[in-house]
N, C-alpha and C positions, 0 to 999 in steps of 0.2 A: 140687177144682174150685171149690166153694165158698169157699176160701179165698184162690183165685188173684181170681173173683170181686168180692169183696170189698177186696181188694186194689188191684184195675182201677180201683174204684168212688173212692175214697181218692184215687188219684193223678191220678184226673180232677179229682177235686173242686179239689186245693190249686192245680195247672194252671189251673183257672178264676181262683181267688179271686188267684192273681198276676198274671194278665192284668188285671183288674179292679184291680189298686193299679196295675200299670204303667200305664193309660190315665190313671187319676188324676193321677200325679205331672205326665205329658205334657199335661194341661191346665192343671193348675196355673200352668205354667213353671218354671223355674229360677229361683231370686232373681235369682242373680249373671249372672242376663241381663239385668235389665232394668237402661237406662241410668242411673246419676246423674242427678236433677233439683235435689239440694238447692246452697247456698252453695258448700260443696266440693267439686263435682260434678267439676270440674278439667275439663270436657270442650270448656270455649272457648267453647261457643254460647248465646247467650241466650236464655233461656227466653219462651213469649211472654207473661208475664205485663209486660215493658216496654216492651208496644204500650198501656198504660195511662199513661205519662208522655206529656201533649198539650201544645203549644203552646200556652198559655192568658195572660191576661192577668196570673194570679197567678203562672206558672211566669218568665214577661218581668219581673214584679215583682221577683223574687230576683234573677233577673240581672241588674238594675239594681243593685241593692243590691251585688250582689259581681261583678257585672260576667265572670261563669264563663264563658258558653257561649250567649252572646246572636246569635243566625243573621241576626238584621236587619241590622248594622251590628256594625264595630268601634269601642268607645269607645276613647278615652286618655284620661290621666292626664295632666294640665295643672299643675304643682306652682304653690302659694302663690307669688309672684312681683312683685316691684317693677318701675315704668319710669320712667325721667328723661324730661322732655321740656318744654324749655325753662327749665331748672335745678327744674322742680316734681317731687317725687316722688309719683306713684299706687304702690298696691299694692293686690294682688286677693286673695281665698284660692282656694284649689286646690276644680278642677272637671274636667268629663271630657265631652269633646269627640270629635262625629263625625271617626274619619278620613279621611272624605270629606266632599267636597259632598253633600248630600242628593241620593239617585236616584231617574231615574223609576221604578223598582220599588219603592223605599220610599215613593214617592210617592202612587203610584196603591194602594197595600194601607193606605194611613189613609186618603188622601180618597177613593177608589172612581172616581179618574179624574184626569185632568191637561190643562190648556190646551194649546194646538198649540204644539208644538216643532220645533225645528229639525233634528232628528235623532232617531230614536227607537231605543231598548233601555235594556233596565232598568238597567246602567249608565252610561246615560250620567247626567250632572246636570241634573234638574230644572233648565226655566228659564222666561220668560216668566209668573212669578208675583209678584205684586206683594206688598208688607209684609205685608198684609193675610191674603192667601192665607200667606206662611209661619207668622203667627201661629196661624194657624186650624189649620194641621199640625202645630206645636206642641202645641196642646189636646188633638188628636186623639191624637199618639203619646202622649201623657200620659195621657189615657185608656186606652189600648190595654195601657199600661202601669202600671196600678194605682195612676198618682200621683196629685196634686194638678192642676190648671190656672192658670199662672201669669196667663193674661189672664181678665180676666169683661169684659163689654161686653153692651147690655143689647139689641140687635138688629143686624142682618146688614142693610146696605143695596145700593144698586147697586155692582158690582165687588167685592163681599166686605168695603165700608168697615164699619167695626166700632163702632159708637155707644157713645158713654161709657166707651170702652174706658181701664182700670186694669190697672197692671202689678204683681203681687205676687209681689218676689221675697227672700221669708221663707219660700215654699213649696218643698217638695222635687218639682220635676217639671222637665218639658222646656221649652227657653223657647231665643230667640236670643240670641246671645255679647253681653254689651256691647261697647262699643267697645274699652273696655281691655283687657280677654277676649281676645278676638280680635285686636289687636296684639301683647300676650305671645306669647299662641298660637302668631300668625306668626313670632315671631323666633325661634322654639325654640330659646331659652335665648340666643342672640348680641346682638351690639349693632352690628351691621354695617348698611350700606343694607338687603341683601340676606340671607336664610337662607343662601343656600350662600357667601358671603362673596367669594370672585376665583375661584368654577368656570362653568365654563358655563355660563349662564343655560340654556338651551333643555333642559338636562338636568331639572330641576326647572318652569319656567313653561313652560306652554304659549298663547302669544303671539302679535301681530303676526301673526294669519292672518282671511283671511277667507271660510270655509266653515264657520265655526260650532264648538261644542265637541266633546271627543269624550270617551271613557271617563275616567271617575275612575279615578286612582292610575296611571295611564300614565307621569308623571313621576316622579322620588327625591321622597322624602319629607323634609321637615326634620329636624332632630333626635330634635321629639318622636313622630317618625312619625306627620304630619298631614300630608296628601296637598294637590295643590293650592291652599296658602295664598296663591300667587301665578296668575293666570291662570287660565284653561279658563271659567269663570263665574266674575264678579266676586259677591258676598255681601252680602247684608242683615245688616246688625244692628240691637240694638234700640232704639239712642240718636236721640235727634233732634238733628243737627245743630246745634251752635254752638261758641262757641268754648268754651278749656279752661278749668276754674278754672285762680287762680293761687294755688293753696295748697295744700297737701301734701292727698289725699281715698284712703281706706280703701273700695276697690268704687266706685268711682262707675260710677253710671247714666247720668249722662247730663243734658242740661236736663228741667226738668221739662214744657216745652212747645216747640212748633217746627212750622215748615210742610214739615220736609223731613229726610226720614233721612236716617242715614248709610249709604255703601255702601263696603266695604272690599275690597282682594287684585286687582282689577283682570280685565278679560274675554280671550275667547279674541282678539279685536280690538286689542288692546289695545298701545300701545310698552311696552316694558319700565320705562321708568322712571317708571310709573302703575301699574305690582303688585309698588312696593317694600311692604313692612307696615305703613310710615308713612305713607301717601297714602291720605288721604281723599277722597270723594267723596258729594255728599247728592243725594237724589232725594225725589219727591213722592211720598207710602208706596201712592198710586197709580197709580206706573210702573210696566211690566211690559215685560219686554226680552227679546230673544234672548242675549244677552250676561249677564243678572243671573239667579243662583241663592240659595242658602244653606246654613249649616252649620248646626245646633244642640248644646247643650251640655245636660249635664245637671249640677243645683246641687241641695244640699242645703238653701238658704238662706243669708241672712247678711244 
């Protein structure tokens, strides 16, 4: 009896102490339960440690630079390129240009607002801002963007006129097309009147209407897939209006002074053969129109 006892006593015991490693193990877990977090993890889902990569002005920096994965706009790629006109040769070097008109969603998120337009939604193209106003956008997305500031000007007057205003373009930032800029641009790479050469106009310019513009990139794009180089909103650039040298010029800018930009690409108002690439137009850098928007370019200098 004592030894059955004894016995009893023993198989109680080892009965305990396994319940006691079984509870253990079961709190522990399994390893090979718990999911992969690391590199290899193979399991698809991102971890949330890349709710740490933000929108920031340094992260828009790089994407200027390599142009990867920029959410504001699509750039292109505008190659080094010559134009004849009127037996003189210009040549430009290669820059990278909005494929839109400027919108009012890009608009209103650099200057925190936009003058009354004729149409509103974030794509449609900014209009109704005068020289002034897109230089000042310029600065701004250049800022926003970790570059340089191509204008300095030493006060802001009535309408946004810009005093002492200097254009420096040696610096790597955002600035409007020159005039040459922006006729290359236009022709995406042809030499015809027209980008789309004997297609149907109305497929590419949006034209000869009068209800005002409507979404960016609604037309074909040219070659270099630049949207609207003809129609929808006619375009500021940077040049002041005059006439052309007659000597071969590496970048020209443009006169060094003038009472009147240039305005290129023609309006949503507009006949067709006023938004060939080659038809110019100047205005007082004071205008501001339903009919006139802008492009911008970014340079690394030259």
């Amino acid at each position: 009896m004592i030894y059955k006892s004894i016995y009893k006593l023993i198989f109680a015991s080892v009965a305990i102490l396994l319940l006691f490693a079984l509870s253990a193990c079961t709190a522990s877990g399994d390893p090979e339960e718990i999911a992969p977090t690391g590199p290899d993890s193979g399991s698809g889902t991102a971890s949330s440690s890349s709710g740490t990569i933000q929108s920031s002005s340094d992260t828009d920096s790089s994407d200027v630079d390599g142009f990867g994965d920029d959410s504001l706009v699509a750039w292109i790629s505008v190659p080094a390129m010559t134009l004849t006109r009127g037996g003189v040769t210009y040549s430009i070097d290669g820059f990278k240009m909005t494929g839109t008109e400027v919108t009012q969603g890009l608009y209103a998120k650099m200057m925190g607002g936009m003058p009354d337009q004729n149409y509103t939604g974030d794509n449609y193209p900014v209009e109704n801002v005068n020289w002034f106003q897109a230089v000042l956008f310029c600065n701004e997305y250049s800022k926003y963007l970790g570059l340089d500031t191509a204008y300095t000007y030493t006060s802001v007057g009535d309408k946004n006129f810009l005093e002492n205003l200097s254009i420096d373009y040696s610096v790597e930032g955002i600035r409007l097309p020159t005039e040459m800029e922006w006729e290359i641009a236009a022709h995406g790479g042809t030499s015809t009147t027209y980008y789309w050469e004997n297609e149907v106009a109305s497929k590419y310019a949006y034209y000869g209407q009068s209800k005002g513009p409507v979404e960016v990139a609604g037309r074909v794009a040219n070659a270099y897939d630049l949207y609207d180089m003809a129609g929808n909103v006619a375009e500021w650039v940077n040049d002041w209006y005059d006439a052309f040298p007659t000597k071969a010029m590496d970048n020209y800018t443009g006169a060094t002074s003038g009472t009147a930009r240039v305005v290129r690409g023609g309006g949503w108002s507009d006949p067709i053969k006023d938004c060939a690439p080659d038809v110019r137009e100047k205005k007082d850098p004071l205008y501001a129109s339903h009919m006139l928007g802008f492009r911008v370019v970014y340079s690394k200098g030259f």
